[in-house]
C-alpha angles and dihedrals in degrees: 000000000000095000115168122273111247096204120095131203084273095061099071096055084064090081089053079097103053089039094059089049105049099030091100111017118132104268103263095028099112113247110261112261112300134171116264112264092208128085127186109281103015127144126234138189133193117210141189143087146298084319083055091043097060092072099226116110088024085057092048085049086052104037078045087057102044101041114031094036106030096149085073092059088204115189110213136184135192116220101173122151127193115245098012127153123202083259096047084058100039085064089057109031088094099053095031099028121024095051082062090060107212129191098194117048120185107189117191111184139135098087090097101020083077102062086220093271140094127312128255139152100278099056088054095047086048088057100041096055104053091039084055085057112050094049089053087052103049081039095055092048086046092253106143108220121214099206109218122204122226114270112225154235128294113249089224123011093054114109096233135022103316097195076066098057097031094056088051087050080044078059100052099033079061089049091046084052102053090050085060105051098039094050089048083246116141112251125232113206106204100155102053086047098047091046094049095046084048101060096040091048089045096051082050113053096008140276095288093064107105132215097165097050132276087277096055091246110052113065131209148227079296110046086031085062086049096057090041080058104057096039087050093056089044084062093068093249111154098194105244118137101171131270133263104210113196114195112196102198089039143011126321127232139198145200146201110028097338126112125193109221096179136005126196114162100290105359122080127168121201151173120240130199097170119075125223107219102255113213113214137202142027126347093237112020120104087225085065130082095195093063090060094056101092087065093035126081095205111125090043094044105046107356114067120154103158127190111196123194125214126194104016109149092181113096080236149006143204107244112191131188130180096323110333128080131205138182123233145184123252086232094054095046100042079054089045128259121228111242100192090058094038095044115045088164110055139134094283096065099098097029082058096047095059092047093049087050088060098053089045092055086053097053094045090054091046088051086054095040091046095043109033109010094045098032090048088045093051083064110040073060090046102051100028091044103160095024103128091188097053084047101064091038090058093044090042086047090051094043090058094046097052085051091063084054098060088052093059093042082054089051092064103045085050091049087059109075137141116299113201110204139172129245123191128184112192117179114236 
């Protein structure tokens, strides 16, 4: 499990480009052309606090990684605490983080670091420091760190003013900033996104509806896809997950991931080892990712499975796939349609759900192994310091829990399989 990391000092500087770039874009404007942080086989936490801990945007990360860009294999793990400050995880990263060896961190702190107040320079000093330092540590052992900015508060749902919160997270997002450009680190801008798509999705269904949770502070399905959204970006995807081209006058052809096992006319069947991302849930409700898409970029941005049509004489066609049906125009499906944004509901959706529950019942064990197991294990060293024996039964007991891991990590990989899947074009 604690293979060696591959990255060197030299790989972090790689992201100075994409830092300088998207430091200061408007939130939902997409980050100029960067090299891909990842490389296969790389390893990735995501880090932060009670938000993190939640497993919600770190699943979609993960679900995102394993299933829309298998060919990288990523290995990925999710050490968020409830509660915890930058400084709070400063004090563990080299007992919970570091042994992992990553070669990707996401951070995501400020929330706390705030004490939910008004901002003054203190606060600000007590975040930098500790932020400074993380990012030294994981850039001393080669581990490139996507700083993530704070999220922020709900307009609404949050128990106090929120302008008055959400200008002290505006603080700390700026310091958070700063750490990462001048330690050559990418920069995630959650609290710009989130406060954008806010105010677009609040104008829209009504002021109770919540992106930052329905206690002003914990998101749900909606704001968590949010933040999915910007660390992925941040990532350097750039959301194309191959094209499925149907002539109707000749053979059809795909890409990325997507094998045609048989072609007549419009029909075409084929075998898929490449995931579009599938959005769940109500139209309207904030448990739902589906109901933040239409201030989202998300499916544009990072989740682009087109289907393009060739020889169609009629001005439009039925295109149907799994269970639903749409009708298109020639022009747009002569350009491509993207069938992960047009077809929410579409033949991956279970394949996708028992994947994601595998990820979820991976997240859930490392919560347990990072916060009991590991913080039970730091004192049984600590009071028994020069025990041989307890030595070797900690180190024996944690042998045999990381190998549980790696089970789960396996289940996963085992969940995620081929799904084979119909397409049919019929002129109108």
């Amino acid at each position: 499990m604690f293979t060696a990391s591959r990255r060197t000092l030299s790989r972090a500087r790689l992201v100075s480009l994409m830092v300088a770039a998207s430091m200061l874009l408007a939130p939902l404007a997409s980050p100029a052309a960067a090299e891909l942080l990842l490389e296969k086989g790389d390893r990735v936490a995501v880090v932060g606090d009670s938000i993190t801990e939640q497993k919600q945007y770190s699943r979609f990360i993960e679900d995102y990684l394993t299933m829309c860009v298998p060919d990288l294999q990523i290995w990925t793990v999710q050490l968020g605490w409830s509660g915890e400050t930058a400084q709070g995880f400063r004090n563990r990263m080299d007992y919970d983080l570091l042994p992992f060896k990553p070669d990707l961190v996401t951070t995501c702190y400020g929330m706390n670091d705030g004490r939910y107040r008004a901002y003054d320079d203190g606060i600000g000093k007590r975040y930098r420091e500790p932020m400074q330092q993380i990012v030294a540590a994981c850039k001393q052992a080669g581990t490139t760190v996507i700083v993530g900015s704070p999220g922020c508060v709900d307009l609404n749902a949050w128990r106090g003013p929120s302008d008055v919160y959400n200008q002290n997270l505006a603080h700390l997002r700026d310091i958070a900033r700063d750490v990462a450009k001048a330690t050559d680190m990418p920069f995630a801008n959650l609290h710009d996104t989130m406060m954008d798509v806010m105010k677009k999705a609040k104008a829209e269904y009504g002021q109770a509806y919540h992106v930052c949770g329905g206690d002003g502070v914990h998101p749900s399905a909606n704001g968590q896809l949010v933040m999915a959204y910007v660390f992925l970006k941040a990532m350097g995807f750039d959301g194309d997950l191959g094209t499925i081209t149907v002539d109707l006058a000749g053979k059809a052809a795909a890409t990325g991931g997507h094998k045609i096992l048989s072609s007549d006319g419009g029909k075409v069947e084929l075998e898929s080892t490449r995931y579009p991302f599938c959005l769940f849930g109500d139209d309207k409700s904030p448990n739902s990712q589906r109901s933040i898409l239409p201030f989202l970029p998300f499916n544009q941005d990072l989740n682009r499975m087109a289907l393009a049509v060739k020889g169609l004489k009629a001005d439009k066609a039925k295109v149907a796939w799994g269970k639903a049906e749409k009708t298109f125009a020639r022009a747009d499906l002569e350009k491509g349609i993207n069938l992960a944004d047009e077809f929410l509901d579409n033949p991956f959706a279970d394949a996708f759900r028992n994947v994601d529950r595998a990820v979820a019942a991976k997240q859930n064990y490392e919560t347990w192994l990072i916060k009991e197991f590991n913080r039970t294990a730091r004192g049984i060293e600590h009071q028994m310091k020069g025990d041989a024996e307890a030595g070797a039964a900690v180190k024996t007991l944690r042998a045999r829990l990381l190998a549980k891991h790696d089970a789960l990590a396996k289940a996963v990989r085992d969940a995620f399989g081929p799904v084979k899947h119909t397409i049919t074009v019929l002129p109108e």
